[in-house]
N, C-alpha and C positions, 0 to 999 in steps of 0.2 A: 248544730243541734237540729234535729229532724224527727220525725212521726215515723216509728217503725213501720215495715212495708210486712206484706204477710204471703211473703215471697216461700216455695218451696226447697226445703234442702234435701230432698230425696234425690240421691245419688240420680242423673242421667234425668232427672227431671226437667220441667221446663226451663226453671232459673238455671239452673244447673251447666244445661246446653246453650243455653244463651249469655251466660258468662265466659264458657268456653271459648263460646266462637270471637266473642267479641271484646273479652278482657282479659286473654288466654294468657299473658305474663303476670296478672294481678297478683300480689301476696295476700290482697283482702280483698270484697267487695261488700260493703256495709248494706246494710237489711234497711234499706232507707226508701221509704218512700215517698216521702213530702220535705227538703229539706225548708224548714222556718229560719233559723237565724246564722248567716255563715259571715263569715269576716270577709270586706269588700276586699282584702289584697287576696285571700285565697279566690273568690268570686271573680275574681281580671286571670286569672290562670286558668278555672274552670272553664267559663262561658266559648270560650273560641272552640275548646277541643269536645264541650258538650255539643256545641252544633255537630260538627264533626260527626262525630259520632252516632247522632241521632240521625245525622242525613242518612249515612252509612246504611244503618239499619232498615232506614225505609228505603232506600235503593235496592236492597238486598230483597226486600220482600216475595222473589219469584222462588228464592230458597228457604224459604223459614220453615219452618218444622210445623208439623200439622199443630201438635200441643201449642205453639206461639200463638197460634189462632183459636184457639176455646176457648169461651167467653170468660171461664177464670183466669187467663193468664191475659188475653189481649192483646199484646204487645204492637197493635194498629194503632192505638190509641196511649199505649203506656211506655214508645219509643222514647219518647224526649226523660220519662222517668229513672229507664236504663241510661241512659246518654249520657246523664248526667251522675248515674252514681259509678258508672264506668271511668266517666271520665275522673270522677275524685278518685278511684282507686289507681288507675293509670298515674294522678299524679303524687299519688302517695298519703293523702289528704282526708284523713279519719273524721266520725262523726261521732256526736255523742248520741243513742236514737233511745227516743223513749216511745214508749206502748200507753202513753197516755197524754201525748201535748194533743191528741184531738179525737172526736168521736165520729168515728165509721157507721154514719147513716145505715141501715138495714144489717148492722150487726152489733154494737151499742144500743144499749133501752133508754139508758140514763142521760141528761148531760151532765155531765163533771168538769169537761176540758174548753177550756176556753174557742176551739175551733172544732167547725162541722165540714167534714170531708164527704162528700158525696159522687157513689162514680157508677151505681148500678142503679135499676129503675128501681122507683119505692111503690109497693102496691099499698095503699090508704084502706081498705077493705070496702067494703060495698063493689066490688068490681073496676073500681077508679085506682088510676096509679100517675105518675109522674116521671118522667127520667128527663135528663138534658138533651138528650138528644132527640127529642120529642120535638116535629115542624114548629108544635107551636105550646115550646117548652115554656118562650116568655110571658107567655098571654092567658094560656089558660093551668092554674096552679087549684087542685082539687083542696077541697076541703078534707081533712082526713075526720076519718070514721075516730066514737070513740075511744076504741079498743088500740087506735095507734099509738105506737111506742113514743116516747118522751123527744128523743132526737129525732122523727120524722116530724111530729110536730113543730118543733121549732124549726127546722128547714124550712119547710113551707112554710112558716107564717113568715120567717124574715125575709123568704123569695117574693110572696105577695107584700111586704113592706117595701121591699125594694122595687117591683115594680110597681107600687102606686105612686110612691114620692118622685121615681126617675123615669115612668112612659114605661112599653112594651117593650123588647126587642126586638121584635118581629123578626129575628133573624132563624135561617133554616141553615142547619148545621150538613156539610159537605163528610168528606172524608178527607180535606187536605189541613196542613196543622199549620196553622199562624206561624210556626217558628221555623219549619224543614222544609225541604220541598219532598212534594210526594212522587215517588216514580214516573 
């Protein structure tokens, strides 16, 4: 079970070419973007071939396709997201995805779903904005204006919960992924 991905199916597009190259025997590749609940024996099958795959990818990087790199597709940052639904179609390993187990920060107003996904920056209005990948994402969290939608709000305020009860992170974010190694 998984959070549909909002991936494009225009013929020659970017998912499109990036399925090709890199799930070109697939019979499906599921529109997943976040998977939440998967059975731990399919999860012992996936994990090995999802690194794999994801390494793959970012090894690859001197060939990717200009589209892979435009900030709506990303695939710098959304490698291990492919890896991973690559690798369940590679092994044949279907999902069920729904378009509402969570709510997409900067395009949700509402909260409805019990989880908040966030992957682009959020601009709070008055000129102030937030993204993670900001030096000093941990530490300083704006107050939103109050014209902000419903799911920036509660971002921010459960990021400043989490950082008062658990310290800063003072951490400054790289371009190498926790999980792959990078070219």
């Amino acid at each position: 079970f998984g959070q549909k991905g909002y991936m494009d199916y225009v013929p020659g597009g970017p998912f499109q070419t990036l399925s090709q190259k890199y799930c070109k025997d697939c019979k499906f590749v599921d529109a997943l973007a976040v998977p939440l609940v998967i059975h731990r024996e399919d999860l012992k099958k996936i994990a090995p071939l999802w690194l794999s795959i994801t390494e793959e990818i970012r090894r690859d990087k001197p060939n990717w396709l200009p589209a892979w790199l435009a900030p709506n597709f990303a695939l710098s940052w959304t490698a291990e997201m492919y890896g991973y639904i690559f690798a369940a179609a590679r092994l044949g390993i279907k999902h069920t995805v729904s378009d509402r187990a969570q709510e997409i920060v900067g395009f949700n107003k509402k909260v409805a779903a019990p989880i908040l996904h966030y992957s682009l920056k959020i601009d709070v209005g008055d000129g102030k904005s937030w993204h993670k990948y900001f030096e000093n994402a941990g530490t300083v969290i704006p107050e939103p204006s109050p014209k902000t939608d419903d799911v920036k709000k509660r971002l921010l305020h459960e990021l400043k919960e989490a950082r008062d009860k658990l310290g800063s992170t003072k951490k400054v974010w790289g371009t190498a992924s926790y999980f792959a190694a990078e070219p």
